[in-house]
C-alpha positions in Angstrom: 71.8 53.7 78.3 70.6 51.4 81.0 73.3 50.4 83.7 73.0 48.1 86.5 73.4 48.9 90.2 73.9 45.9 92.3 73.1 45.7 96.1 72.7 43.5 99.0 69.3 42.4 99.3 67.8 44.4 103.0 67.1 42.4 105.7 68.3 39.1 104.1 70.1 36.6 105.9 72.0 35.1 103.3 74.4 37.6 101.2 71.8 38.1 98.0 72.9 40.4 95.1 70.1 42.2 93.3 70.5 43.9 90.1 68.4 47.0 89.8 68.4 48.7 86.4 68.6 52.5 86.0 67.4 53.8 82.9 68.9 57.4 82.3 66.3 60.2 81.2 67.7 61.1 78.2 66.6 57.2 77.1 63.4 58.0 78.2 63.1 60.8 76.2 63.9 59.4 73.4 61.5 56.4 73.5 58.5 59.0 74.4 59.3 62.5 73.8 55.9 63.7 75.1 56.7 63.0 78.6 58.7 66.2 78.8 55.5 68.4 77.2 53.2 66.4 79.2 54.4 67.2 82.4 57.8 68.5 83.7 59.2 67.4 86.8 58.3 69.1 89.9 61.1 70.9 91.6 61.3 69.9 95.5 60.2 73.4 97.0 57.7 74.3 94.3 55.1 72.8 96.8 56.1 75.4 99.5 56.2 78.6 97.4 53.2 77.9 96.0 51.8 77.1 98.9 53.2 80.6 100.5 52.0 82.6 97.3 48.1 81.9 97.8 47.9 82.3 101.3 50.4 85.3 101.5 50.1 87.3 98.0 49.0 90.4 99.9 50.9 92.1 102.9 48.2 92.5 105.1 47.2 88.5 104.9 50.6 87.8 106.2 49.7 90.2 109.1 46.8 88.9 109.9 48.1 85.3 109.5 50.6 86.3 111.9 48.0 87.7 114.3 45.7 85.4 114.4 48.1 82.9 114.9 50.1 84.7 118.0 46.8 85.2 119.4 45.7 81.7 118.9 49.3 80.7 120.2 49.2 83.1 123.4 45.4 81.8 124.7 46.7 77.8 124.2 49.7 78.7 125.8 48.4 80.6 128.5 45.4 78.0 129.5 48.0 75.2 128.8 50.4 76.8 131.7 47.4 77.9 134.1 46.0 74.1 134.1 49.4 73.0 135.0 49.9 75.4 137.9 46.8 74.8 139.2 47.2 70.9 138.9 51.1 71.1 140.7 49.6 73.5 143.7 46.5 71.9 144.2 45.7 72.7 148.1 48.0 75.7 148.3 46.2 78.4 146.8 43.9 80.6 148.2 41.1 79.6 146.0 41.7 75.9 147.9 41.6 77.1 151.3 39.6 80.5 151.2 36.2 78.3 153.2 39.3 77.5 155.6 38.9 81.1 156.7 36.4 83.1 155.7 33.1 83.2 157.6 30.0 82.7 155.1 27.3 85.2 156.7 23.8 85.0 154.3 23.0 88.7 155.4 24.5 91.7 157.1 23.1 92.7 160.3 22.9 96.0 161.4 
């Protein structure tokens, strides 16, 4: 069957109507059959379990997946934070002011 679903037209200063027809699937079906052998209608998360399957089939992937990524996670976020501290307490820290107070002697005399 083919119904008719009528709607404003978007973004349309004067009040348009359009007509868009929807065609059911079981129409479809009948005027090609094949479609449904061809190739069946992906399901919305088939994409993310098949996705998850090849990279985590095997236990200690997942592990090391889960590793590597912490690891990665904890050196951005550390460098990330240590950047911004030293940016907000630029003068303030001893590595700033150490030539402030210690005396640079070449060699020790004795």
């Amino acid at each position: 069957m083919v119904s008719f679903r009528i709607d404003r037209a978007p973004f349309c200063r004067h009040s348009q109507l359009i007509a868009h027809p929807t065609v059911s699937r079981q129409l479809v079906l009948q005027a090609s059959p094949s479609i449904e052998a061809e190739r069946p209608l992906p399901r919305p998360r088939e994409a993310n379990t098949t996705c998850c399957s090849a990279l985590f089939r095997k236990n200690y992937a997942m592990l090391a997946a889960v590793f590597t990524a912490g690891f990665a996670f904890e050196v951005g976020f550390n460098n990330g934070v240590n950047k911004w501290w030293d940016n907000h307490n630029r003068g303030r820290q001893w590595k700033d002011i150490r030539s402030k107070y210690v005396e640079e002697t070449g060699e020790d005399d004795e």
